[in-house]
C-alpha positions as a Markdown table, in Angstrom:
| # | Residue | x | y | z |
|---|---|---|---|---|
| 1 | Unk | 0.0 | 0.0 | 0.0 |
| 2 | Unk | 1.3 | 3.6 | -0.7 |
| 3 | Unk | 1.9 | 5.4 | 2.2 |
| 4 | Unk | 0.7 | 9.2 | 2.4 |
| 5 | Unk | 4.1 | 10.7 | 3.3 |
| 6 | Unk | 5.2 | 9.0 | -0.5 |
| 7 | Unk | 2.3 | 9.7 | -2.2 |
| 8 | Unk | 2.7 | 13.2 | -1.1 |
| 9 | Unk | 6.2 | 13.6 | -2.0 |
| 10 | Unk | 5.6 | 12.2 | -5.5 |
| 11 | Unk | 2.9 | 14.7 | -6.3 |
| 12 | Unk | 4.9 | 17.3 | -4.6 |
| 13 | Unk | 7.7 | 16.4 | -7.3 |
| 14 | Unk | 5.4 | 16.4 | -10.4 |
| 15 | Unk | 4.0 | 20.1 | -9.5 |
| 16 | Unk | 7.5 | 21.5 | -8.7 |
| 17 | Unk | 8.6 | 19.9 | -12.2 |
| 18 | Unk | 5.7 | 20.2 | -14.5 |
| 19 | Unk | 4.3 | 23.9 | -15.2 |
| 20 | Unk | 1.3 | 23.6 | -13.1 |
| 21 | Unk | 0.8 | 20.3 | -13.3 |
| 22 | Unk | 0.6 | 20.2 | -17.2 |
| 23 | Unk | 3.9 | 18.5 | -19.3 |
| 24 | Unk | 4.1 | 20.6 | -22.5 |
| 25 | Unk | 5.0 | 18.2 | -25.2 |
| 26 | Unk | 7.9 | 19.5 | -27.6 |
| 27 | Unk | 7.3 | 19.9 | -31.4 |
| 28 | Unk | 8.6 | 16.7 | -32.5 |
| 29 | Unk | 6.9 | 15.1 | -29.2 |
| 30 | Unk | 3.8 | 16.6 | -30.4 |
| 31 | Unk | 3.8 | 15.0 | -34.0 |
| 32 | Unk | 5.2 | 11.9 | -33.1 |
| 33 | Unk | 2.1 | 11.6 | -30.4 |
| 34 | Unk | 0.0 | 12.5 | -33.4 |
| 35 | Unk | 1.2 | 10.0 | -35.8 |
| 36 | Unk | 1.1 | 7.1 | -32.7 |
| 37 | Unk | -2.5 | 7.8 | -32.6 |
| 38 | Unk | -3.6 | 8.5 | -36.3 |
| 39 | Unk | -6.0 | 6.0 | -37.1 |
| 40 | Unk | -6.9 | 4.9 | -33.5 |
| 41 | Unk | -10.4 | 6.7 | -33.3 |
| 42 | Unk | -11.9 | 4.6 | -36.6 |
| 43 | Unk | -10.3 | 1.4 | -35.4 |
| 44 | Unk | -12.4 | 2.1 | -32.0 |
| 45 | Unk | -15.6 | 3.3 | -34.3 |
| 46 | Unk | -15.4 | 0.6 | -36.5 |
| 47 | Unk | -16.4 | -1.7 | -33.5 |
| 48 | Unk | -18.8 | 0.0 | -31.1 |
| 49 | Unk | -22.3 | 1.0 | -32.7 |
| 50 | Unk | -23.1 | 4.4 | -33.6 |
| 51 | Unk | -19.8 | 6.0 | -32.2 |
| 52 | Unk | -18.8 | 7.1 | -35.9 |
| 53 | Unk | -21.7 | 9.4 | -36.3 |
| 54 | Unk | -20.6 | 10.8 | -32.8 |
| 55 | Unk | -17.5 | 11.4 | -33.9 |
| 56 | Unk | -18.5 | 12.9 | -36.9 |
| 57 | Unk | -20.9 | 15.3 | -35.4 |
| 58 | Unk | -17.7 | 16.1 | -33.0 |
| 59 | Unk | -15.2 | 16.2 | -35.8 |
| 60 | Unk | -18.0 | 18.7 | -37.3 |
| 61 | Unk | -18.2 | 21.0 | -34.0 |
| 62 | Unk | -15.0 | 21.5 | -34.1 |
| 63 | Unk | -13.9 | 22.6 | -37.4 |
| 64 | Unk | -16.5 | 25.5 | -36.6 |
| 65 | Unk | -14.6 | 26.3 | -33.8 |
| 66 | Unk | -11.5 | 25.9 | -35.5 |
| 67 | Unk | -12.1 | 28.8 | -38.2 |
């Protein structure tokens, strides 16, 4: 079992060396993440019902957003 006093430390560590909590990702991080998951979201839709029209209602939404 994790004991407080670690569990505390740990999450002291990640604030102290993340900004705010968040891990900015550099460019090349950022397109290799991409590329990892290209793909991944139709694999997933191709299998559960009616998540493809979800996702292209989302998809949709956004690209307003986006403009």
């Amino acid at each position: 079992m994790l004991r407080i006093s670690t569990h505390t430390e740990a999450v002291k560590t990640w604030q102290e060396q993340t900004r705010g909590g968040f891990v900015e990702l550099t460019p090349d991080q950022q397109a290799a993440f991409r590329q990892r998951l290209e793909g991944v979201d139709e694999q997933v839709a191709a299998q559960v019902a009616g998540l493809k029209e979800w996702l292209d209602l989302l998809r949709a939404q956004a690209k307003q957003y986006a403009q």
